[in-house]
C-alpha positions as CSV (number, residue, x, y, z in Angstrom):
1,X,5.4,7.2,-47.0
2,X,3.1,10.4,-47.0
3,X,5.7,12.6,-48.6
4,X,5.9,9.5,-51.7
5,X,2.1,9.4,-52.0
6,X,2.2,13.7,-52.0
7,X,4.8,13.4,-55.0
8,X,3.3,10.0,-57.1
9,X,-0.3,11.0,-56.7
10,X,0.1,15.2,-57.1
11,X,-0.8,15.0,-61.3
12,X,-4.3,13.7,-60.0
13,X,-7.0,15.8,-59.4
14,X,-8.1,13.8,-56.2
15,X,-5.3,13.0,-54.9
16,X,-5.4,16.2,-52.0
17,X,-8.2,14.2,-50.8
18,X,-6.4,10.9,-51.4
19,X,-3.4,12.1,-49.2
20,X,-5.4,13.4,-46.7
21,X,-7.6,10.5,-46.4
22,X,-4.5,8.4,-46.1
23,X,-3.2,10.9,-43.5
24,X,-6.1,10.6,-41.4
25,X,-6.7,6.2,-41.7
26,X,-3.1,6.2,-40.3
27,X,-3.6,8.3,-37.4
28,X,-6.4,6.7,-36.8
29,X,-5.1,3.6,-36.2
30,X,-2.0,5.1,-34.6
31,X,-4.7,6.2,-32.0
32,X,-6.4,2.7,-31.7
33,X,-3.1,1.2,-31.6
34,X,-2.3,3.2,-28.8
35,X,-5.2,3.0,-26.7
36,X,-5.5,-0.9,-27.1
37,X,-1.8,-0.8,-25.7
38,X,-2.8,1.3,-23.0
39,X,-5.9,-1.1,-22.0
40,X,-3.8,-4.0,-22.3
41,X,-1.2,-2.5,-19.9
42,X,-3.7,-1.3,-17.7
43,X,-5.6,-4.5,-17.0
44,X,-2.2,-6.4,-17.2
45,X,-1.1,-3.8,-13.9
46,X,-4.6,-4.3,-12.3
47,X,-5.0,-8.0,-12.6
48,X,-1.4,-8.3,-11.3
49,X,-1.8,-5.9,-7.8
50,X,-5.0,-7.8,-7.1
51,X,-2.7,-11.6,-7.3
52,X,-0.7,-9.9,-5.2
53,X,-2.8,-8.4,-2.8
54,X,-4.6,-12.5,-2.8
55,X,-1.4,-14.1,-2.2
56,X,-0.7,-11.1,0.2
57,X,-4.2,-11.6,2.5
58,X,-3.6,-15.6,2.3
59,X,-0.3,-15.5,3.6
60,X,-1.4,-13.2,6.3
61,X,-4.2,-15.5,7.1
62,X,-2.7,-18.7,7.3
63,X,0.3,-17.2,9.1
64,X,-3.1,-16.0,11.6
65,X,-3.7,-19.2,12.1
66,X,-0.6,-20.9,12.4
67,X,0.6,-18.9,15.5
């Protein structure tokens, strides 16, 4: 896609800028991309160990009480 633009948009006198421009709004939301994933996955990870670690301390405590 970057290598099409370089060769279409080369006759211009702008289009150095253009590419680069185009170079960086991709990476940029390569990065975002990335670091939404990462948050998701993250919070997905944390909210699961602490269900566990609930389901883990009420077990204990009703098997407590049971015996």
């Amino acid at each position: 896609m970057v290598v099409f633009l370089l060769f279409t948009l080369r006759e211009t006198r702008f289009s150095r800028l253009f590419v680069l421009v185009v170079v960086v709004v991709i990476v940029v939301v390569a990065v975002v991309v990335v670091v939404v994933v990462v948050v998701v996955v993250v919070v997905v990870v944390v909210v699961v160990v602490v269900v566990v670690v609930v389901v883990v301390v009420v077990v204990v405590a009703f098997s407590e009480n049971g015996s």
